[in-house]
C-alpha positions in Angstrom: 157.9 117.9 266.8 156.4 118.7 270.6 152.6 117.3 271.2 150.7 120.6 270.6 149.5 119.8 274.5 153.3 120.1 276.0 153.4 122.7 277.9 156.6 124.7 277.5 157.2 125.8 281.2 157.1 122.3 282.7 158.9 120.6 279.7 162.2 121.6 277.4 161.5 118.2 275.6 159.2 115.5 276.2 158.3 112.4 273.6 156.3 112.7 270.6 152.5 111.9 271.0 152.7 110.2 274.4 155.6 108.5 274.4 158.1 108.2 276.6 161.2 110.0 275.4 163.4 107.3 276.7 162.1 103.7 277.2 162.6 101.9 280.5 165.7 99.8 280.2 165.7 96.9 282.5 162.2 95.9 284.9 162.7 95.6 288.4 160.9 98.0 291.5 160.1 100.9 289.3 157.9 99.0 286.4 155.1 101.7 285.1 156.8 104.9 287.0 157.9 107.7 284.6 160.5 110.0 285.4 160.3 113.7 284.6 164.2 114.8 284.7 165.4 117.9 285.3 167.8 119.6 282.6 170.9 119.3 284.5 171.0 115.8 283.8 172.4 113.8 281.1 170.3 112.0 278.6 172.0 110.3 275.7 171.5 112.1 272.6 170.1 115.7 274.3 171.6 118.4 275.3 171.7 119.8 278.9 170.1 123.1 279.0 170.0 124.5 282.7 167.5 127.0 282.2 169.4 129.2 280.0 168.6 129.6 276.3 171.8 130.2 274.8 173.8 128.0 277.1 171.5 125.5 275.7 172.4 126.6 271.9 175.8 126.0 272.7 175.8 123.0 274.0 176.4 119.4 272.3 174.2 116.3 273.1 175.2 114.1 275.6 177.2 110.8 274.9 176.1 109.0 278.0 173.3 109.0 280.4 174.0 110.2 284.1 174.3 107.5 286.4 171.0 108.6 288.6 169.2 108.4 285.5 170.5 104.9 283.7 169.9 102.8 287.1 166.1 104.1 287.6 165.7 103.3 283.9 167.3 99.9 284.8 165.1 99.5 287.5 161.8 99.9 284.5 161.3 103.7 284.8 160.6 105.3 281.5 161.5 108.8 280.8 158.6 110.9 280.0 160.6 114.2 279.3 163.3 116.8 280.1 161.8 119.3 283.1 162.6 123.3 282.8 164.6 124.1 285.4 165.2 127.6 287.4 168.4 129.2 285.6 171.7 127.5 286.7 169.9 126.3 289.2 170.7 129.2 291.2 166.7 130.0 292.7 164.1 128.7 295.0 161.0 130.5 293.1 160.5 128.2 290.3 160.6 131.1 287.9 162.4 131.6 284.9 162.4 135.0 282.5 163.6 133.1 279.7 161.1 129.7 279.8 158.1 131.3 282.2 156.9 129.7 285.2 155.9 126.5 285.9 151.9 126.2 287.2 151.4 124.8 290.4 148.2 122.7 290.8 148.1 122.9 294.4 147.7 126.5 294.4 147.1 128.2 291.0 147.5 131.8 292.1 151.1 130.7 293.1 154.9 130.0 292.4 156.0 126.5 291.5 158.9 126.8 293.5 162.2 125.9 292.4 165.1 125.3 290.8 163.6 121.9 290.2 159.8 123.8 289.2 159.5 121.6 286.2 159.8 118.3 287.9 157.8 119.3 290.4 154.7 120.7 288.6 155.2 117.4 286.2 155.0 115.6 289.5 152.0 117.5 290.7 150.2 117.3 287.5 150.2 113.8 287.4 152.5 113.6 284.2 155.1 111.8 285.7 155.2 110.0 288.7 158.8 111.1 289.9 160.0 114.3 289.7 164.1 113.6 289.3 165.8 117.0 290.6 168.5 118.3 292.9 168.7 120.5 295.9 171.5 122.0 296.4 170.0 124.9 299.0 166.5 123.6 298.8 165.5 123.0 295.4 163.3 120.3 295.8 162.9 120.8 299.6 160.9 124.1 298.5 158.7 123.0 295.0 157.9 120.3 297.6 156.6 122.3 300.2 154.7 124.4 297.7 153.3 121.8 295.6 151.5 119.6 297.9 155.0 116.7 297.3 156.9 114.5 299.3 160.8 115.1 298.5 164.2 113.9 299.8 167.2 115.7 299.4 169.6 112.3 299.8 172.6 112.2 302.1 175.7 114.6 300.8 178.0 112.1 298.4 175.1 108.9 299.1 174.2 109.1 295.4 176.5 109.6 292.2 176.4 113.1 290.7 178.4 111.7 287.2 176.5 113.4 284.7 175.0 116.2 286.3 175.6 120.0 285.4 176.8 120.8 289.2 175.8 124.7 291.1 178.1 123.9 294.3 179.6 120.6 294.6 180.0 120.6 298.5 176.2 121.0 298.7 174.6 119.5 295.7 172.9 116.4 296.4 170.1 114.0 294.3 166.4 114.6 294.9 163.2 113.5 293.9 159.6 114.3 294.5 156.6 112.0 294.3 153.0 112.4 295.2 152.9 109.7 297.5 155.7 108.1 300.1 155.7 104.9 298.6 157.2 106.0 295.3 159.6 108.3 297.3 160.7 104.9 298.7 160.6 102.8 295.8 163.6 105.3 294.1 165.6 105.4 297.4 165.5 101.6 297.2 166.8 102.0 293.6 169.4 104.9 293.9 170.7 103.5 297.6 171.1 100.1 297.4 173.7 100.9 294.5 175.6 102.7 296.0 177.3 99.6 298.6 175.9 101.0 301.8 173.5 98.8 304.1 169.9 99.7 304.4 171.0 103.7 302.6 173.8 103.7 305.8 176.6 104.9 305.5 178.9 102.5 307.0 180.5 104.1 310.9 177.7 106.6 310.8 175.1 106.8 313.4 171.6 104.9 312.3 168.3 106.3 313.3 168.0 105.0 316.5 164.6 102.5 316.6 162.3 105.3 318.5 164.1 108.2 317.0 161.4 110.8 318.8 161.4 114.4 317.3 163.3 116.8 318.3 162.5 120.8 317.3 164.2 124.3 317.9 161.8 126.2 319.3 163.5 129.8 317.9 163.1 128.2 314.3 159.4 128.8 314.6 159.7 132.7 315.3 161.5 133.1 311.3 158.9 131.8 309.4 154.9 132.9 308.7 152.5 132.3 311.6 150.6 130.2 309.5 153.3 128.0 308.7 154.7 127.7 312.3 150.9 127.0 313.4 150.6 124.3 310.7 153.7 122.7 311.7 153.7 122.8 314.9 150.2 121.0 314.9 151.5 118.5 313.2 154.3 117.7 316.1 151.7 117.8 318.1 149.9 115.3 316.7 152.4 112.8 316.4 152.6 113.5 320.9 149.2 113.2 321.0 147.4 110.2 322.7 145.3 109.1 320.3 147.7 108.0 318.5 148.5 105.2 320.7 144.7 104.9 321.0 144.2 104.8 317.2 147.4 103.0 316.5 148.4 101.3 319.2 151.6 102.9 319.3 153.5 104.6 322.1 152.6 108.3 321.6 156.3 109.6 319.7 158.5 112.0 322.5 158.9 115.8 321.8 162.4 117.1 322.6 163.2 120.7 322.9 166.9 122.2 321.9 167.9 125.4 322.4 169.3 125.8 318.9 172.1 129.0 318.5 172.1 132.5 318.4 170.2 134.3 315.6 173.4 136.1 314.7 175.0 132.7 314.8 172.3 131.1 313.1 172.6 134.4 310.6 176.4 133.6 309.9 175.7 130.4 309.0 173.8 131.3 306.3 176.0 133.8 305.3 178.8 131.5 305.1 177.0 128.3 302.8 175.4 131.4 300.8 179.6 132.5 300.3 180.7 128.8 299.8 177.9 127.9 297.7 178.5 131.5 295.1 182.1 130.7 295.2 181.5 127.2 293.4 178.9 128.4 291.3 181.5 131.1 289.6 184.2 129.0 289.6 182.0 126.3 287.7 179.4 129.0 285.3 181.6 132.0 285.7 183.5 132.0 282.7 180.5 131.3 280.5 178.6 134.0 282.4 181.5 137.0 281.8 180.9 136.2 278.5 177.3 136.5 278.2 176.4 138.6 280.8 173.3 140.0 278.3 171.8 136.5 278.5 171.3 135.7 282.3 167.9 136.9 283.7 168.1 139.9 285.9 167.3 137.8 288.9 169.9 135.3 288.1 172.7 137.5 287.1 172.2 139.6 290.2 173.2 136.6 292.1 176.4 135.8 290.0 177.2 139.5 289.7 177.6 139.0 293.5 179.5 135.8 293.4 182.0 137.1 291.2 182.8 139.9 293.9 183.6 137.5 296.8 186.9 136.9 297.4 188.9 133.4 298.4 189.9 134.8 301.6 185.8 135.1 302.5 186.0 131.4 301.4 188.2 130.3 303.8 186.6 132.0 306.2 182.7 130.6 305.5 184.4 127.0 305.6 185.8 127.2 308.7 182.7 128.7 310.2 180.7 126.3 307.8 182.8 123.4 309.7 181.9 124.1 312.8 178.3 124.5 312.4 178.6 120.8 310.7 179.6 119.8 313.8 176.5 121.5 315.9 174.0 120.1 314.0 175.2 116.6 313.3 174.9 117.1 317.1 171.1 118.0 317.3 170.0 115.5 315.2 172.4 112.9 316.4 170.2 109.0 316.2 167.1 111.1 316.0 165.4 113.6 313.5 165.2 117.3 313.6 161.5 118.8 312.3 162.0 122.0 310.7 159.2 124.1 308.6 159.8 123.6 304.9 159.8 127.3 303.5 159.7 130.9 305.4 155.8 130.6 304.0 153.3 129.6 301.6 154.3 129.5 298.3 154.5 133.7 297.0 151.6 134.6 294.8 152.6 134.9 290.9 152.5 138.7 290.6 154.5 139.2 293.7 156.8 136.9 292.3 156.7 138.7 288.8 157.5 142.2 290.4 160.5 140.6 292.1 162.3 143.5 294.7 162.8 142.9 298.2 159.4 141.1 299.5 160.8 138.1 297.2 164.5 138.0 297.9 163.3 138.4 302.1 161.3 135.1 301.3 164.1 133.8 299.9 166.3 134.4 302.5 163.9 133.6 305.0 163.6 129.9 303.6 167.4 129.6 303.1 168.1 130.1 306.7 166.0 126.8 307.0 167.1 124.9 304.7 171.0 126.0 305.0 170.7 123.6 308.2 170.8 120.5 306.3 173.0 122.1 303.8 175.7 122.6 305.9 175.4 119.2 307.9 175.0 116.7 304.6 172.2 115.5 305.9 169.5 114.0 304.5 165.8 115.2 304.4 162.3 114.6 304.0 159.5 117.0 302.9 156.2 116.2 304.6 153.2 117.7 303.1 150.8 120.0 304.8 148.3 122.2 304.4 147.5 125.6 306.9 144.0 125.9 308.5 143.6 128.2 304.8 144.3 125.6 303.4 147.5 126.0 301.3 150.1 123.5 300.7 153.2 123.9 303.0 156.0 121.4 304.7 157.5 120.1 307.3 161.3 119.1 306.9 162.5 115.6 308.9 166.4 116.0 309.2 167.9 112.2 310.0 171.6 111.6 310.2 174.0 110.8 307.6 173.2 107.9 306.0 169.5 107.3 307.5 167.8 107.9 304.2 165.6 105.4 303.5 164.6 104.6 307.4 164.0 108.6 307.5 161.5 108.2 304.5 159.7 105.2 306.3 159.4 107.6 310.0 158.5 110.3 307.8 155.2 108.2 306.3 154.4 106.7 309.3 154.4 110.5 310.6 151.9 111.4 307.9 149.9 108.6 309.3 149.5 110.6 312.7 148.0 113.4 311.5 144.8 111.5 310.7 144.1 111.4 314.3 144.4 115.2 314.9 141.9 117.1 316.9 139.3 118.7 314.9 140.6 122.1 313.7 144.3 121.3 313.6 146.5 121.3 310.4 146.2 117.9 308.1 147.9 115.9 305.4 148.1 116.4 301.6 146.7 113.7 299.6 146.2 113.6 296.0 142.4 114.5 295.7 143.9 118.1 297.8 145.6 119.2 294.5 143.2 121.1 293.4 141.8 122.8 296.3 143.8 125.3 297.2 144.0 129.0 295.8 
């Protein structure tokens, strides 16, 4: 029986009175932290339930843990519960018809962001310390952003997927959201350093180079809300600015300028991970789904409606294209890091949200085009918290290359450290004691 305190948007199942649902199972760098998994991962003896009530009915509890999961339990994190996820995983909002939405502390009067909305909101609440998610086209990039979080989506293939319900296998990756950047590290140390690579490198791929600088595409800035591209901005600024070798005596960190591709080119490449990513999602769901069409949410089924429609041939053509833009932006980021804004915006107020239509699915698009960038490159990325001059939670994304994961999380902290010597006026850091302020 669920603690009458559980609330059923955040959590599918969590352990009785306080307890965790699964102890810790070795001790090591994660002693005390407590995980808050998100139900597309297995957990001996539960079921995996994806956001989708019947598909949950159906299924039969897992025999065996998923790799992620056992080693951060051997590394003394103990599991506090099973987080609601958006439905198949296939949504950035954090909404879900058939569970509700998770609340978002950092700003009440909006969406948790998604598909990993119950880790995050756990995160953000304070009832677990790591939010354990994926982010397969931004899904804990976006909650991130919204909720005030650091998150990394890990390098494409760095960390084992056995035991995870999969969306789009050439895009899923491992995430994890924390409320502060040494706990992001703590779990990269964990998850990484498993996985035979040196320092979370993979081996023959370019390192961060020592003084990565910043580099930015100035046209990036023109898709998203003013607000966001003021806060962001700022923030690059900052880490230019000479006070910070005043303050910290450290050289001032170099600004570089690319001139990015064409917005119809930039367009295409959206269009062609949205093509790649619906094609794997119907070939892995899609049988289920013809079958039970009357249990997707109309959001949700709108997508796979479409995803049954494309064709093979489209396929072939969004990887080739797909291919080539992997090329381009390995390129830009090369030994440095690319900054990109987060999310199209602030997180969407809850009724928008509830009414759904076109204002939602534009954000949604909007943000995609971001986030696709990484995507398509396998790159890994870090979610820096920010707030706008209004105050409300937003990001800025640090793209590193391949391999770079936990160096990126270090640049990325050290980059959060900048912004305490920003002019007065300009945008700031999250911190804790901000998650109630907002909205």
């Amino acid at each position: 029986m669920e603690p009458a305190h559980t609330d059923s948007t955040v959590w599918r199942v969590r352990g009785d009175s306080g307890a965790p649902l699964l102890p810790a199972t070795g001790t090591g760098a994660l002693d005390g932290h407590t995980l808050a998994v998100k139900d597309l991962y297995a957990v001996a003896g539960h079921r995996i339930g994806a956001g989708n009530p019947v598909w949950l009915a159906e299924a039969q509890p897992q025999t065996t843990t998923a790799t992620a999961v056992a080693q951060l339990l051997d590394a003394g994190a103990a599991i506090t519960g099973i987080a609601q996820t958006d439905e198949f995983a296939l949504s950035l909002a954090g909404t879900n018809q058939h569970y509700g939405t998770p609340p978002n502390p950092a700003a009440p009067a909006r969406i948790s962001g998604g598909s990993s909305s119950g880790s995050a909101s756990a995160a953000a609440l304070g009832q677990a310390s790591i939010g354990l998610g994926t982010d397969t086209g931004g899904s804990i990039r976006v909650p991130a952003s919204y909720q005030g979080l650091w998150g990394i989506r890990s390098t494409h293939g760095a960390i084992a997927l056995d035991g995870v319900q999969p969306l789009a296998q050439s895009f899923d990756t491992v995430g994890w959201m924390t409320r502060d950047p040494g706990a992001l590290a703590a779990v990269a140390q964990v998850l990484l350093a498993q996985t035979g690579r040196h320092a979370g490198r993979h081996i023959g791929e370019p390192a961060l180079a020592p003084d990565p600088g910043l580099k930015l595409i100035p046209s990036l800035f023109d898709q998203v809300e003013p607000e966001v591209a003021d806060a962001v901005r700022a923030a690059l600024d900052a880490q230019a600015s000479p006070a910070v070798e005043r303050r910290l005596e450290s050289a001032p960190v170099q600004l570089h300028e690319l001139e990015g591709v064409s917005p119809e080119m930039h367009a295409a490449w959206f269009e062609a991970f949205r093509i790649i990513q619906f094609r794997e999602a119907w070939a892995n769901h899609g049988e289920w789904i013809a079958g039970h069409w009357e249990a997707m949410a109309s959001d949700v089924g709108a997508r796979f409606r479409m995803a049954s429609e494309l064709t093979a041939d489209q396929e072939m053509q969004a990887r080739a294209l797909a291919a080539g833009a992997r090329r381009i932006i390995r390129g830009w980021v090369g030994e440095g890091i690319l900054a990109v804004p987060s999310a199209a915006g602030p997180a969407p107020l809850r009724e928008a949200a509830a009414l759904g239509g076109a204002v939602i699915e534009e954000h949604r698009r909007g943000t995609m085009m971001l986030t696709c960038l990484a995507g398509l490159a396998g790159l890994p990325v870090v979610n820096v918290p920010l707030r706008t001059r209004a105050g409300l939670p937003t990001g800025v994304c640090l793209i590193g290359p391949a391999g770079s994961d936990i160096a990126l999380i270090h640049h990325a902290a050290a980059f959060h450290g900048h912004l305490r010597t920003r002019a007065p006026g300009r945008t700031r850091g999250i911190d804790d004691k901000d998650i109630h302020e907002a909205d």
